[in-house]
N, CA and C of each residue as an Amber inpcrd file, in Angstrom:
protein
   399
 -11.1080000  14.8240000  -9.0000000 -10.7000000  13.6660000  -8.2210000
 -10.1390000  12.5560000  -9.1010000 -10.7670000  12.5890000 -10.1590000
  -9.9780000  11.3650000 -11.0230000  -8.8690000  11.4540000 -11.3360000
  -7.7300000  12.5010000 -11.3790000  -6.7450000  12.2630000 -11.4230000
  -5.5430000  11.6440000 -10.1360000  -6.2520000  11.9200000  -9.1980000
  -5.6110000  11.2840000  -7.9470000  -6.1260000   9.8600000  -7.8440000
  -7.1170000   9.3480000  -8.2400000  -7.7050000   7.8920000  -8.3860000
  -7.1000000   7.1030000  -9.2200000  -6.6830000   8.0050000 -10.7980000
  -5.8210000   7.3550000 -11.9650000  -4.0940000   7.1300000 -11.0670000
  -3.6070000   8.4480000 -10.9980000  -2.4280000   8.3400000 -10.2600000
  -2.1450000   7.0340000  -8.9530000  -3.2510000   6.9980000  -8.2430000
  -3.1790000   6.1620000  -6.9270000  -3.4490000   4.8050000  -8.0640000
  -4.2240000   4.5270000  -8.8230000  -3.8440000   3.4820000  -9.8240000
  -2.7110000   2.7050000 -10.2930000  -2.2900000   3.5390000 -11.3610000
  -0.7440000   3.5940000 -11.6310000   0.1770000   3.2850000 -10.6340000
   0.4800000   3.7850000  -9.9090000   1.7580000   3.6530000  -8.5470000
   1.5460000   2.2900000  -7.8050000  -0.0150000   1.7950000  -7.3470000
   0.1360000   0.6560000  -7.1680000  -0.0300000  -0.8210000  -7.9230000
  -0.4470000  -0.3920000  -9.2570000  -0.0430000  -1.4810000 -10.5210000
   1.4880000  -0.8500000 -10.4070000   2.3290000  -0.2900000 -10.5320000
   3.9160000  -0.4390000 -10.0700000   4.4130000  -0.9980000  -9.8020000
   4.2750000  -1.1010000  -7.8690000   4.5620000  -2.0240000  -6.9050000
   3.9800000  -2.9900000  -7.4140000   2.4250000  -3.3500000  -7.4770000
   1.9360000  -5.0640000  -7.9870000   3.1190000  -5.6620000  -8.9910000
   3.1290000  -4.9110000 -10.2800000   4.0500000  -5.3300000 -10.9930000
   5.2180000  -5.5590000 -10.2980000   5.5120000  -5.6560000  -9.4660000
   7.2770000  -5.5300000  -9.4550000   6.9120000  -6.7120000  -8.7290000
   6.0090000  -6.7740000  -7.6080000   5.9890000  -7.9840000  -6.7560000
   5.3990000  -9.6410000  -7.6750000   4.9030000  -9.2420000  -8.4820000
   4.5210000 -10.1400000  -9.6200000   5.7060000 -10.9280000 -10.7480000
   7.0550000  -9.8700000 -11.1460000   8.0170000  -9.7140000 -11.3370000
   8.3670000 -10.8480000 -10.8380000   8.6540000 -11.1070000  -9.8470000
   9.7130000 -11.5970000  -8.3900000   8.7800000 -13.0000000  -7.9540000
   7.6450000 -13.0060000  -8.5690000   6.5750000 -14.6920000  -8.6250000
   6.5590000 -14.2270000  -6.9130000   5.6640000 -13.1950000  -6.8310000
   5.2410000 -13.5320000  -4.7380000   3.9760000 -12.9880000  -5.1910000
   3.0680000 -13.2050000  -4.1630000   1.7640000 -13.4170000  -3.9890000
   1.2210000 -11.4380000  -3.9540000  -0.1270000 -11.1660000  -4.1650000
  -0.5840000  -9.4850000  -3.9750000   0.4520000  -9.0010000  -5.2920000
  -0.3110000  -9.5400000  -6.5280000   0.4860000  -8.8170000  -7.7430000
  -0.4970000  -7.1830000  -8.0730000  -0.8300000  -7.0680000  -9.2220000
  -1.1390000  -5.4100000  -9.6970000  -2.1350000  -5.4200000  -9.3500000
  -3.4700000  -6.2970000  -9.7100000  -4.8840000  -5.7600000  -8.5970000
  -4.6560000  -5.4510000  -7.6410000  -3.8400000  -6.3550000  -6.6030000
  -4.1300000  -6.6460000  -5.0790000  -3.5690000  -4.8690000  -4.8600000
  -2.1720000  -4.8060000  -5.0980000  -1.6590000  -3.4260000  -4.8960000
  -2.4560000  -2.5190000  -5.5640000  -3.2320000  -2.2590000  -6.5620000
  -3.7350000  -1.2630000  -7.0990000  -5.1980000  -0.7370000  -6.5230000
  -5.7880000  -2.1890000  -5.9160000  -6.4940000  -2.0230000  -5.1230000
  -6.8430000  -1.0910000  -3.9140000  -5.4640000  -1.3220000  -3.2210000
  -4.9950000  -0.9890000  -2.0640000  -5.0190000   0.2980000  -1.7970000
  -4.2930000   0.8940000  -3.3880000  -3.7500000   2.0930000  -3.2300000
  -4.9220000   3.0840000  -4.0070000  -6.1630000   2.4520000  -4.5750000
  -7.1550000   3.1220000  -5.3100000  -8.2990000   3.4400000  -3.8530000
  -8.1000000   2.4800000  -2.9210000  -8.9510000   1.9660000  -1.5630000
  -8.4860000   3.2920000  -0.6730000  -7.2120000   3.7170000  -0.6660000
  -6.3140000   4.5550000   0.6380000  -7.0790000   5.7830000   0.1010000
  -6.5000000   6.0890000  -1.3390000  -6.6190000   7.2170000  -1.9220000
  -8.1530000   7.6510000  -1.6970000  -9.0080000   6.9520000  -2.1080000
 -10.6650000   7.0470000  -1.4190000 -10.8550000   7.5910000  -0.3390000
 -10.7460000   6.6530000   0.8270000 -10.9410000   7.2030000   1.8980000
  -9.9010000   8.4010000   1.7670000  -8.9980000   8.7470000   1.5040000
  -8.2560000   9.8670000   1.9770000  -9.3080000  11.2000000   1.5550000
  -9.5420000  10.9430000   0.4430000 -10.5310000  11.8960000  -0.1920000
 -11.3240000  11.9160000   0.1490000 -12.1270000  11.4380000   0.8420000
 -13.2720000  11.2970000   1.9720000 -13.1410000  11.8840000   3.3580000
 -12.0530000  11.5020000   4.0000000 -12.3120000  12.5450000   4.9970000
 -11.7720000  13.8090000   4.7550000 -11.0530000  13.9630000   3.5090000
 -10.4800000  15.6680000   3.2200000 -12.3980000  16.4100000   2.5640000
 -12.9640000  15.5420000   1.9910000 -14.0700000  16.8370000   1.7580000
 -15.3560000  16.1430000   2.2090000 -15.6470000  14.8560000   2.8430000
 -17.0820000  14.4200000   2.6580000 -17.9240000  14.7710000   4.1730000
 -16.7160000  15.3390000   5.0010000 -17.4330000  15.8020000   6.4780000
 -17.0860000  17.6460000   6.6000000 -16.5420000  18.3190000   5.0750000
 -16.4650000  19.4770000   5.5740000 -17.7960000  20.0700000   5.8130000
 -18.8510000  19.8480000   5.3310000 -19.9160000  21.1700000   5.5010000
 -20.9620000  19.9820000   6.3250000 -21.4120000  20.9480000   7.0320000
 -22.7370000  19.8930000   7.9010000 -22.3050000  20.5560000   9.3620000
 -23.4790000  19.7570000  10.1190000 -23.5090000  20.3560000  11.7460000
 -22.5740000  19.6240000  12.5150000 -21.6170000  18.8620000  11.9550000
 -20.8180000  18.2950000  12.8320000 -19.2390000  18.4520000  12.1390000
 -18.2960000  18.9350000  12.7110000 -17.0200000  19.4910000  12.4470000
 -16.0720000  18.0320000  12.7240000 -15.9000000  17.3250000  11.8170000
 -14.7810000  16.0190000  11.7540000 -13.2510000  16.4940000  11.9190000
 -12.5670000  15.7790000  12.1180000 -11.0340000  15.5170000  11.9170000
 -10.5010000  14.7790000  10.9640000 -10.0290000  15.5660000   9.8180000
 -10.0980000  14.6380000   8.6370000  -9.1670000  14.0520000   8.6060000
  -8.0510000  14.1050000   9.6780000  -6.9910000  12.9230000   9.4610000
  -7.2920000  11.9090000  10.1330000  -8.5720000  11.9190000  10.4870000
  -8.5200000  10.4700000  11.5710000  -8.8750000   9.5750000  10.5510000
  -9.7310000   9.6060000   9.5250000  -9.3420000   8.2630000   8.2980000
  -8.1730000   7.8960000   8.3450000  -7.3850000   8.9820000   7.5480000
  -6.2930000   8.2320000   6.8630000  -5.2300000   8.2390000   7.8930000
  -5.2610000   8.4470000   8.8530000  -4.5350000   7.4320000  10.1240000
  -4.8060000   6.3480000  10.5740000  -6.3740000   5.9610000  10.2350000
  -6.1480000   4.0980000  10.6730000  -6.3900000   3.1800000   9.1950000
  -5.9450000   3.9930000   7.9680000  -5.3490000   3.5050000   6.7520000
  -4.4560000   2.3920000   6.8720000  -3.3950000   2.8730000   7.9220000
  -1.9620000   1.7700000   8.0240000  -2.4970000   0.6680000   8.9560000
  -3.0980000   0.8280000   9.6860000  -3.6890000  -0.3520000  10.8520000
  -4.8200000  -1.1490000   9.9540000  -5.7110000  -0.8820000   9.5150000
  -6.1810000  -1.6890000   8.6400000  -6.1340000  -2.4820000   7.5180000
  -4.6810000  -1.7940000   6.8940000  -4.2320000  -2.7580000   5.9740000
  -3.1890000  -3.4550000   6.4550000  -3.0050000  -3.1560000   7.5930000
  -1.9050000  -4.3670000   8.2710000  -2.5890000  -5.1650000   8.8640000
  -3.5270000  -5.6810000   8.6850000  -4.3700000  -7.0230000   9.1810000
  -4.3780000  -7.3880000   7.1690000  -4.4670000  -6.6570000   6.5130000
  -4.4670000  -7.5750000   4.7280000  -3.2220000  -8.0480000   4.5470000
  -1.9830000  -6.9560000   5.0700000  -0.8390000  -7.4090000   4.9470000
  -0.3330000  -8.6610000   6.0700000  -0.9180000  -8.6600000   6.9820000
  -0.9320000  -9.9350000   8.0860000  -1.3350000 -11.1670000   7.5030000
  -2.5540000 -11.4030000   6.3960000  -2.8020000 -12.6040000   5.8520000
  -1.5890000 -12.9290000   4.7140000  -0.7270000 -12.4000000   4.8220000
   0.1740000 -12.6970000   3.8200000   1.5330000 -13.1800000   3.9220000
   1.6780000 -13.6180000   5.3950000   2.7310000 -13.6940000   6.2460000
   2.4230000 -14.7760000   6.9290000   3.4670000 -15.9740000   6.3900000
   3.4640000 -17.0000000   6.9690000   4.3660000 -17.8660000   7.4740000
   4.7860000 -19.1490000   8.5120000   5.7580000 -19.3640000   8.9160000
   6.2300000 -20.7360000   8.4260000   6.6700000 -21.7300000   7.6650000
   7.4110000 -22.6040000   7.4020000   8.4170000 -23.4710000   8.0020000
   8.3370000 -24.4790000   8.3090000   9.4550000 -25.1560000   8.3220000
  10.2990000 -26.1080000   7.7710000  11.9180000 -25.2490000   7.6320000
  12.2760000 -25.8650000   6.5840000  12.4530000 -27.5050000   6.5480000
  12.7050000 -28.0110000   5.7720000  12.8180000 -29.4680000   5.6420000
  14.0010000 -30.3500000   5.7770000  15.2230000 -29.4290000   5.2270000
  16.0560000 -30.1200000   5.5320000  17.1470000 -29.4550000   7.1050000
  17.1380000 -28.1740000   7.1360000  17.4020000 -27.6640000   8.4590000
  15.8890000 -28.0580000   9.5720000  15.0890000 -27.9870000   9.3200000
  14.1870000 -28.2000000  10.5770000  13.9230000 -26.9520000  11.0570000
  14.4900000 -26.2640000  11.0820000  14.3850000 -24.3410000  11.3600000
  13.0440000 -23.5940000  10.7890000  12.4120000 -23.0050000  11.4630000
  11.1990000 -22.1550000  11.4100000  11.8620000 -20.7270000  10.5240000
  10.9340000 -20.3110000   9.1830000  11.3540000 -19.5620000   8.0690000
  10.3070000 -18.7580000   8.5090000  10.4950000 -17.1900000   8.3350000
   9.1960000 -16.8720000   7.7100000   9.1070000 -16.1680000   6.6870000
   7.9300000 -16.0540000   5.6270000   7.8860000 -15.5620000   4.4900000
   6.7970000 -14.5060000   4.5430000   6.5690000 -14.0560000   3.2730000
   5.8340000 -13.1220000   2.9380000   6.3320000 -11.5120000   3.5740000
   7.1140000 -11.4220000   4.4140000   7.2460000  -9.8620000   5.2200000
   7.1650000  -8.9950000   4.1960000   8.4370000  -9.0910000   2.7240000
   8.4340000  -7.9480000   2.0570000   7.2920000  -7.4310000   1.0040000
   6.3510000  -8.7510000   1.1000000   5.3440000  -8.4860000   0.1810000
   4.1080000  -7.5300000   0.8640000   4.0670000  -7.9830000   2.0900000
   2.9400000  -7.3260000   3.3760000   3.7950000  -5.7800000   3.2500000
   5.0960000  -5.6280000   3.6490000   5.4920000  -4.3580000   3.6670000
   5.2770000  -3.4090000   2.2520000   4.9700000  -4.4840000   1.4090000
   4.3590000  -3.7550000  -0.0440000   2.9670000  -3.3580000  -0.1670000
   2.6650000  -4.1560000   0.0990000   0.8840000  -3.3570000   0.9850000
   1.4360000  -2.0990000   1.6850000   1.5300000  -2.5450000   2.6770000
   1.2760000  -1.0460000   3.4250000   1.7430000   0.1020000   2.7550000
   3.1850000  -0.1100000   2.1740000   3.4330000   1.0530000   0.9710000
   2.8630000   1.2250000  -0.1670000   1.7030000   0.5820000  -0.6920000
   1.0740000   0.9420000  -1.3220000  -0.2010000   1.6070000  -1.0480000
  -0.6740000   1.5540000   0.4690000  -1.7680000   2.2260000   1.4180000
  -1.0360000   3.8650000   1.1920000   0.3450000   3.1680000   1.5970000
   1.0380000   4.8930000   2.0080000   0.8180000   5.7030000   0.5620000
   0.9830000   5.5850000  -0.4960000   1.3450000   5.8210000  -1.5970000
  -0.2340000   6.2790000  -2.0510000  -1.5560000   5.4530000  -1.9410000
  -2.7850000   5.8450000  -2.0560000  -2.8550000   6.7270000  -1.6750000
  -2.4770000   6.7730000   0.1480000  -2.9840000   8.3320000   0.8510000
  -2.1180000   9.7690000   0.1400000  -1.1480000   9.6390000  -0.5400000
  -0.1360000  10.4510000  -0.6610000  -1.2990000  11.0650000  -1.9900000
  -1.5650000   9.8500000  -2.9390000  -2.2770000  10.3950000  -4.3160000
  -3.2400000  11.2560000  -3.6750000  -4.0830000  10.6540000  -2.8210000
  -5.4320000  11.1990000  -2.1990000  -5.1410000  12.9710000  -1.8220000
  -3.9320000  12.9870000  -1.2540000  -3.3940000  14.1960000  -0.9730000
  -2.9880000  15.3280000  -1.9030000  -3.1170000  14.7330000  -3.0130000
  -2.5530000  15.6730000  -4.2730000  -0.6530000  15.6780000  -3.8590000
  -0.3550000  14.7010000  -3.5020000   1.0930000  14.8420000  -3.2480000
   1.8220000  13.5820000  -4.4870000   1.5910000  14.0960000  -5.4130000
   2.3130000  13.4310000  -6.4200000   3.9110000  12.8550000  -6.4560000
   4.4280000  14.2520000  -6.1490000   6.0790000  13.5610000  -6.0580000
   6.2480000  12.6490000  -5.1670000   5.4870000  13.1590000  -4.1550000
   6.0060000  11.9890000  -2.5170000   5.3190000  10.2440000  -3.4750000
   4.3850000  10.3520000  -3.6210000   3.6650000   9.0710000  -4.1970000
   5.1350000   8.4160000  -5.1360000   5.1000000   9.5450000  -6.2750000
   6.1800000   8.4710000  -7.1610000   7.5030000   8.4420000  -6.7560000
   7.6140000   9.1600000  -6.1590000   9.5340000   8.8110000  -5.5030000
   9.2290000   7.3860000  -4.5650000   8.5630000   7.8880000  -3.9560000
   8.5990000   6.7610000  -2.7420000   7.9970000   5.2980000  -3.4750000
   7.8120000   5.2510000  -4.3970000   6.8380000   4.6460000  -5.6920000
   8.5450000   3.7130000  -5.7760000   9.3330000   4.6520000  -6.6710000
  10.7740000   4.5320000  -7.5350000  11.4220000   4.0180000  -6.0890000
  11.6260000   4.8060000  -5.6530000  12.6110000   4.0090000  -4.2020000
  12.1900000   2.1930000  -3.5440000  10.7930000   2.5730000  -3.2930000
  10.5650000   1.4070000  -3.1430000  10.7030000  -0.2550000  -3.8520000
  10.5300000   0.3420000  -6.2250000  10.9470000  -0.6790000  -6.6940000
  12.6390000  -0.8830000  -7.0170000  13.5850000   0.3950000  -6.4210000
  14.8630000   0.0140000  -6.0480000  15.1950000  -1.0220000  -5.8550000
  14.1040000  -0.2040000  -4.2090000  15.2940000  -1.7430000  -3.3610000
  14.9450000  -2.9590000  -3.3120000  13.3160000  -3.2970000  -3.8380000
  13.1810000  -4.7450000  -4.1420000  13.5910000  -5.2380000  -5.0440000
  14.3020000  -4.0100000  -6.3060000  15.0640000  -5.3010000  -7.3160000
  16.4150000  -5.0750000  -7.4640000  16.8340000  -4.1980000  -6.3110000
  18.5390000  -4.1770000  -5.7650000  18.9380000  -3.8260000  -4.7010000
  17.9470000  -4.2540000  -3.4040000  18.5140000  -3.8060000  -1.9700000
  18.7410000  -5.9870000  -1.7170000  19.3760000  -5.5500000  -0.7780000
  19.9540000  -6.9590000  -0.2560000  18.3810000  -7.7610000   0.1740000
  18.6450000  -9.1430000  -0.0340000  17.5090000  -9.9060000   1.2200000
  17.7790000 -10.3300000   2.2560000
């Protein structure tokens, strides 16, 4: 298991780094956290309910993975108004959407799915440091 714990490590000190990079809030703990947290539970319901008198569904963890960290990624999202337009801003979206891809990216380690983890890892610090805002 420790290599999917190290891996789910790594990938979200990645993302932290990159969002840290860019001075926004949920740098390499917060993401590494996230993605050391997914990867856990993922590994938990793949072996901690196989043997015993009661037969689980082990994807039902890591299906409410994304719903629960979208209430962490929800505290991170806030609304502003600007000062000299007067117009309502809002901030934080791409950093919250970095959470949850770093949930996604945990469950992927948890899975022994390495490539999916680091591509989607690489794609993701693409386009935050060359997709449009």
């Amino acid at each position: 298991f420790g290599r999917r714990l190290v891996m789910s490590i790594i990938m979200g000190g990645l993302i932290g780094w990159e969002r840290r990079q860019a001075d926004r809030p949920a740098g390499i703990r917060t993401m590494s956290l996230v993605s050391l947290g997914s990867c856990l539970f993922t590994i938990n319901s793949a072996y901690a309910f196989m043997n015993g008198p009661m037969a689980w569904d082990a994807s039902r963890i890591s299906a409410a993975i994304p719903s629960g960290v979208g209430f962490l990624g929800a505290g991170l999202i806030f609304k502003k108004t600007e000062e000299d337009s007067g117009s309502m801003v809002v901030h934080g979206l791409t950093t919250a959407a970095s959470v949850w891809l770093s949930a996604a990216v945990g469950i992927a380690c948890g899975g022994e799915l390495y490539f999916a983890a680091s591509f989607g890892t690489a794609l993701m610090m693409l386009l935050l440091r060359f997709g449009p805002r």
